[in-house]
C-alpha positions in Angstrom: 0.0 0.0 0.0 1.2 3.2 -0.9 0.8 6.6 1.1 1.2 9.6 -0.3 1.6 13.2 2.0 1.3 16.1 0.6 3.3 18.7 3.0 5.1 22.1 3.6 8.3 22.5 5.6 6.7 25.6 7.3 3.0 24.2 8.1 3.4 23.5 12.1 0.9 21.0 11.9 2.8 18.8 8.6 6.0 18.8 11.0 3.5 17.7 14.1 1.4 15.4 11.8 4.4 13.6 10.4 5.2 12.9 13.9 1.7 10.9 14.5 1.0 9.8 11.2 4.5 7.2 12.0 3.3 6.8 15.4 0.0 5.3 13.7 1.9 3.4 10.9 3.8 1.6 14.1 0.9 0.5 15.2 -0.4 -1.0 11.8 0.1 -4.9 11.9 1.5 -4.5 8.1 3.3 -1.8 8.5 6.4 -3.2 6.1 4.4 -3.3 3.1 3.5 0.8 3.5 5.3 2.9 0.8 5.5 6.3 2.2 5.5 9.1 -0.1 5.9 13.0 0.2 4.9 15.3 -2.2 5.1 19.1 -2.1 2.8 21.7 -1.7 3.5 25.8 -1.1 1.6 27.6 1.8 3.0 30.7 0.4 3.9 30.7 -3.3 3.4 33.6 -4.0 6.4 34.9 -1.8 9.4 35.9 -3.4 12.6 33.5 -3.0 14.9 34.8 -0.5 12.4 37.5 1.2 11.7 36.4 4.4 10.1 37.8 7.5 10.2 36.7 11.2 7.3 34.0 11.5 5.3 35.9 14.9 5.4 39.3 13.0 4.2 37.0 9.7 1.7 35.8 11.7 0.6 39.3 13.5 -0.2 40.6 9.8 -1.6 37.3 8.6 -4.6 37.3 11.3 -4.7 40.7 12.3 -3.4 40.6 15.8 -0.8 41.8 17.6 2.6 40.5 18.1 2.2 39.4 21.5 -1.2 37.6 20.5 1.2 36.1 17.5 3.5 35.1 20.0 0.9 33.2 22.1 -0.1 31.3 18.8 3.0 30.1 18.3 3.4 29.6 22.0 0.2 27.3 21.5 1.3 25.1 18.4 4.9 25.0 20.3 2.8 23.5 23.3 1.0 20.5 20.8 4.9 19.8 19.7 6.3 19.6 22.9 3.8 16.9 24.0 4.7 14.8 20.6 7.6 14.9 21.8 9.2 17.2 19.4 11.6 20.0 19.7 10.2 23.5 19.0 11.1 26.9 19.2 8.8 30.2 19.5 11.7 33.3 18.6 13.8 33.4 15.8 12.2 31.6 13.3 12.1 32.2 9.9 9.0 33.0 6.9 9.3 32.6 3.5 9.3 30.9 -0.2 9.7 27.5 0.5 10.1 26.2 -2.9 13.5 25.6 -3.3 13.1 23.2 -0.2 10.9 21.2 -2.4 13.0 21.5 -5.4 16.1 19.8 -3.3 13.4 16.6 -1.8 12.9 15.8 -5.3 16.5 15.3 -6.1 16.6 13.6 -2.7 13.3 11.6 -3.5 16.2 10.3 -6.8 18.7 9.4 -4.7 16.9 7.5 -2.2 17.2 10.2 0.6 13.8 12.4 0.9 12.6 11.2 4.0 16.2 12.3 5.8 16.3 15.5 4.3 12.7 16.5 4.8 13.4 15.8 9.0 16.5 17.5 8.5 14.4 20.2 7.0 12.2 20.3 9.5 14.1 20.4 13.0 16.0 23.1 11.2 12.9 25.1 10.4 11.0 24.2 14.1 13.2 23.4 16.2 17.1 24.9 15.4 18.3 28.7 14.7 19.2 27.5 11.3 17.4 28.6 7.8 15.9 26.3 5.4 15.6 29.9 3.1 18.9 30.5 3.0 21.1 28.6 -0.5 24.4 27.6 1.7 22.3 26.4 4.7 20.1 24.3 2.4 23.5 22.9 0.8 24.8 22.2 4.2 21.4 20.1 5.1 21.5 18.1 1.5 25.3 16.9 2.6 23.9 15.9 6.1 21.3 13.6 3.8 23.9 12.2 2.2 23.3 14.2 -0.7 26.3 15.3 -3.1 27.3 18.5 -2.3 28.0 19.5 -5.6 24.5 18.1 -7.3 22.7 19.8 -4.8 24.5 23.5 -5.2 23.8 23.0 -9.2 19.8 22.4 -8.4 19.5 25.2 -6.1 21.6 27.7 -9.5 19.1 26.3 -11.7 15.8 28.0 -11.3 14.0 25.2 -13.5 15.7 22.2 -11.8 12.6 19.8 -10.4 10.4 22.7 -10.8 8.1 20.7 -13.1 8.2 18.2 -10.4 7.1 20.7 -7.7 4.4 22.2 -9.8 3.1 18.9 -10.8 2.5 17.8 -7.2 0.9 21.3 -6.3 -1.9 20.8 -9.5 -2.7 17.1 -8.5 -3.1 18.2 -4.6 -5.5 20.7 -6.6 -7.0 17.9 -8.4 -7.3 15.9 -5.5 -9.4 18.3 -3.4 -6.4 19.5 -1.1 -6.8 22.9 0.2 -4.9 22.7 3.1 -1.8 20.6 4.5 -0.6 17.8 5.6 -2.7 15.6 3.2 -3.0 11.8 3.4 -3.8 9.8 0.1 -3.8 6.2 1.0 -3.7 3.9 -2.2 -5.0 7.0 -4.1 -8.9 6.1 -3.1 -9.0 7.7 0.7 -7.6 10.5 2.1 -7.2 11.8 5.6 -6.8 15.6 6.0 -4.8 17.6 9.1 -2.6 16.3 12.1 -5.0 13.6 13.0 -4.1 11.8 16.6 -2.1 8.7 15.5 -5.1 6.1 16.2 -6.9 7.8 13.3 -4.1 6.9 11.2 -3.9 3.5 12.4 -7.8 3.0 11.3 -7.5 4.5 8.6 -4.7 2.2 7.5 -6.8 -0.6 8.4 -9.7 0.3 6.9 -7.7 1.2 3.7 -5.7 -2.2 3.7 -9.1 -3.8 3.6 -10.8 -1.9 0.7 -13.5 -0.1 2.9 -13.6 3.5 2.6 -12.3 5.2 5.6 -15.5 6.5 7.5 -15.9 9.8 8.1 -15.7 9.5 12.4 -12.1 8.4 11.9 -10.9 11.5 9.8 -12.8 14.5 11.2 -11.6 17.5 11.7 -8.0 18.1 12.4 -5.4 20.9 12.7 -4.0 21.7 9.5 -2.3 24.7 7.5 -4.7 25.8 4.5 -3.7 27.2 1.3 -3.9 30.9 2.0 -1.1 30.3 4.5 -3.2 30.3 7.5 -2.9 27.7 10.3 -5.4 26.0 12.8 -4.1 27.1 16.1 
């Protein structure tokens, strides 16, 4: 069976729904025979490459509040994290274009090495004071994948490298009905939509394995990070 997840390295809720979606495939008796698949999808693609913006003061102008009330947002999502047990910090993270991130896990998808990068991605992105916006840092992450340092400097110079790729995943999430990530397809006939806790995830792959459509109860509503760049909190 194969799973595909639709994410973006700066939805919250796709670095936090990662998290439980594996906690839920642990718990799946076939669990070995689950292809795991990520595709990309852009919160924000619309922003410039290389403008970024500190995330709280993103956030402040996003909803209309103020900084401190963007600080306690992120305080909030930090909170969920923390009791996943997964590293997250409020001050001194980073907003912006995230589409060169994508255009490097495609190349890593080729060389066997996605899933690494893509948690490399994301401690650096939630958790580290390290940019995922920034060419050299991104570099310096494909090398910790065990990516070639060289192949992955001539991607990031080469505006049209795996951009195909990353477009092509963004129309069929479009297709699909996705408006918001993280995005579960399981076998391409059901799909699960937000961080769901992991024993949603675990029925769900149940249900899937034995050709009955996932009901409704078991995939409700769940934090997620829709298309306009807003997030559940």
């Amino acid at each position: 069976m194969r799973v595909e997840i639709w994410s973006d390295i700066a939805c919250p809720w796709c670095y936090i729904g990662k998290a439980r979606f594996e906690e839920g495939l642990a718990a799946f008796p076939h669990r070995d025979r689950v292809e795991v698949v990520y595709r990309s999808f852009e919160l924000d693609p619309e922003r410039p490459r290389g403008e970024v913006a500190p995330v709280v003061d993103m956030l402040a102008a996003k909803y209309g509040r103020t900084r401190e009330e963007a600080a306690a947002m992120e305080e909030h999502v930090a909170s969920v994290a923390h009791g996943q047990g997964l590293p997250y910090r409020v001050e001194g993270r980073l907003h912006g274009s995230t589409f060169d991130v994508h255009r490097l896990l495609h190349l890593a998808a080729d060389r066997g090495r996605q899933e690494t990068l893509l948690d490399l991605a994301y401690r650096a992105n939630f958790a580290e004071e390290r940019s995922v916006y920034d060419h050299d840092d991104l570099v310096r992450l494909a090398v910790e994948a065990g990516l070639d340092e060289a192949e992955a400097r001539a991607v990031l110079a080469d505006d049209a490298a795996y951009a195909d790729r990353v477009r092509a995943d963004e129309r069929e999430a479009a297709e699909l009905g996705a408006t918001g990530v993280p995005f579960f397809v399981l076998d391409r006939r059901y799909g699960v939509s937000g961080g769901q806790p992991a024993e949603v995830f675990t029925r769900a792959l149940e249900q899937a394995w034995q050709g009955r459509a996932v009901e409704p109860a078991a995939a409700g509503p769940a934090p997620a990070c829709e298309a306009d760049g807003t997030c559940a909190v």
